[in-house]
Residue, then its C-alpha position, 0 to 999 in steps of 0.5 A: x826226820x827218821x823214823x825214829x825221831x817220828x816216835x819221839x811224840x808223846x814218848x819218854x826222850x833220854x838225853x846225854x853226852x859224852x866226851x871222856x871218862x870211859x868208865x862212868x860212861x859205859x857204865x852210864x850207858x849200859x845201865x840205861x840201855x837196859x832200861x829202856x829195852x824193857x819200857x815202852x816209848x822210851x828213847x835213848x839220845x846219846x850225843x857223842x861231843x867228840x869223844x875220846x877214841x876209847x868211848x867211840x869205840x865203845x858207842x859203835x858196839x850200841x845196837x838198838x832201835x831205841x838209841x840215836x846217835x849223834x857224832x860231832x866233829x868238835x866238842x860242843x859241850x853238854x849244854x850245846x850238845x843237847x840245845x842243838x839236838x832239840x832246836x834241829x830235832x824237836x818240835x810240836x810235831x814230835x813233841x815227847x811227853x817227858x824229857x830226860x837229861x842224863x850226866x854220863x856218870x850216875x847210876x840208878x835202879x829201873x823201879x827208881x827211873x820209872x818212879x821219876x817219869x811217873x812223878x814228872x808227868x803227874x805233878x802239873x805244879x812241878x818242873x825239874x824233878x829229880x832222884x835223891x843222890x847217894x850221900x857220898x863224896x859226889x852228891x851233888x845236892x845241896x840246900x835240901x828241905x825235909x820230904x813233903x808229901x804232894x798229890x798227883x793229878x793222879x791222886x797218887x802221893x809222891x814224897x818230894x824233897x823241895x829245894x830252898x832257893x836252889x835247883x835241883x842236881x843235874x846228874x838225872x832231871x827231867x821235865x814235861x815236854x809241854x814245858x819244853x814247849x810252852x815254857x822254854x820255847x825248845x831251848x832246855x838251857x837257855x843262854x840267858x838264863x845262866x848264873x854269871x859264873x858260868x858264862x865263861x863255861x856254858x857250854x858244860x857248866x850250869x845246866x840245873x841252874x839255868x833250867x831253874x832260873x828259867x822257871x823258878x817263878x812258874x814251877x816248884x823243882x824237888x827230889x824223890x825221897x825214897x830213890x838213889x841215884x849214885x854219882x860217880x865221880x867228883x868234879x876232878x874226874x876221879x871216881x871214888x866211893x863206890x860201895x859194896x852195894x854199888x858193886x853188886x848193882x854194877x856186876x848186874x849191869x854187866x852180866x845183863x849186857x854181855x854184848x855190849x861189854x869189851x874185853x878190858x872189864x871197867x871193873x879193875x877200877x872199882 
């Protein structure tokens, strides 16, 4: 095990992967990048599932202590890719105390990401939790109950917005490690678990619903009011709605990343 697999234990795990759309990938990865430079324990997994040649250019610019990459000789998929990682990688001897899975096209503020690694670690009745969504084309949430107030074994209050009889979208969700342990016995997605509808597509489809199926019976899942997440882009692969606001939050993105941007600013497309 590297040493950088060694401080996994009782930290904050980031997982993505990556395969295409280079645009919402950059982005993705510079925003997160920046993020964890500035938190302690915080660790970025990024697994390059035989990307396109514009994206492995772009992962070979990542310079960080806190980042580790895995190139895969085949395309494994999200779901694999990151079920592989954690079966080869993870175990109780570098167990992370809170583990993030992260679609390689969602945004979101570093006050709004350390509002979910603290909610996820305080509400012990919890499994999935995730950021509430922009409400544009692309928001993934569905099924959505009105915010509640719950209390932390912190006796801190969190606004959740539960779910009826659905998981929560899995652009950014994260669980405890404890539960990756006790609960899923270090498979995040396990095969049994997914609805019939995506058997055929495990491999990239299904992940938010087999984590819940795993876990419904055991754990309530919910979204963070007050927190925003933007999902880029819709399931054919076109990024569409990106607001005024989004644009400024990614000219931010960009100009606190000057080493890691390439010539071809991905900014011509929005």
């Amino acid at each position: 095990m590297n040493d950088i697999k060694k401080k996994f234990k009782d930290s904050t795990v980031i997982f993505t992967v990556v395969h295409y759309e280079f645009e919402c990938v950059r982005l993705t990865l510079l925003n997160i990048l920046s993020i964890i430079e500035t938190m302690e324990n915080t660790y970025l997994v990024i697994i390059n599932s035989k990307s396109s040649e514009k994206i492995a250019l772009f992962l070979n610019q990542i310079k960080s202590d806190k980042v580790d990459m895995v190139n895969l000789p085949i395309n494994f998929g999200y779901n694999h890719g990151i079920n592989y990682y954690i079966r080869d990688f993870i175990s109780d001897e570098n167990l992370p105390q809170c583990i993030i899975s992260l679609g390689a096209d969602i945004l979101f503020s570093q006050n709004d990401f350390e509002t979910l690694v603290d909610a996820i670690m305080n509400l012990e009745k919890y499994g999935t939790i995730s950021l509430s969504y922009e409400k544009n084309k692309c928001n993934p949430e569905r099924n959505v109950l009105k915010a509640k107030e719950v209390i932390g074994k912190n006796g801190k209050k969190y606004s959740i917005r539960h779910t009826f009889s659905c998981p929560v979208a899995g652009g950014i969700m994260g669980i405890r490690g404890e539960i990756l342990r006790n609960d899923l016995n270090y498979k995040l997605f396990h095969p049994k678990y997914f609805p019939k509808r995506y058997l055929d597509v495990s491999p990239v489809g299904g992940a938010d619903s087999a984590l819940y199926n795993a876990l419904k019976r055991t754990y309530k899942v919910g979204y963070i009011a007050d927190t925003k997440a933007l999902h880029m882009k819709s399931r054919d692969g076109k990024i569409i709605d990106i607001s005024e606001g989004w644009r400024h939050f990614i000219q931010g993105i960009l100009s606190k990343s000057p080493n890691l941007i390439a010539e071809n600013s991905v900014m011509k497309d929005f």
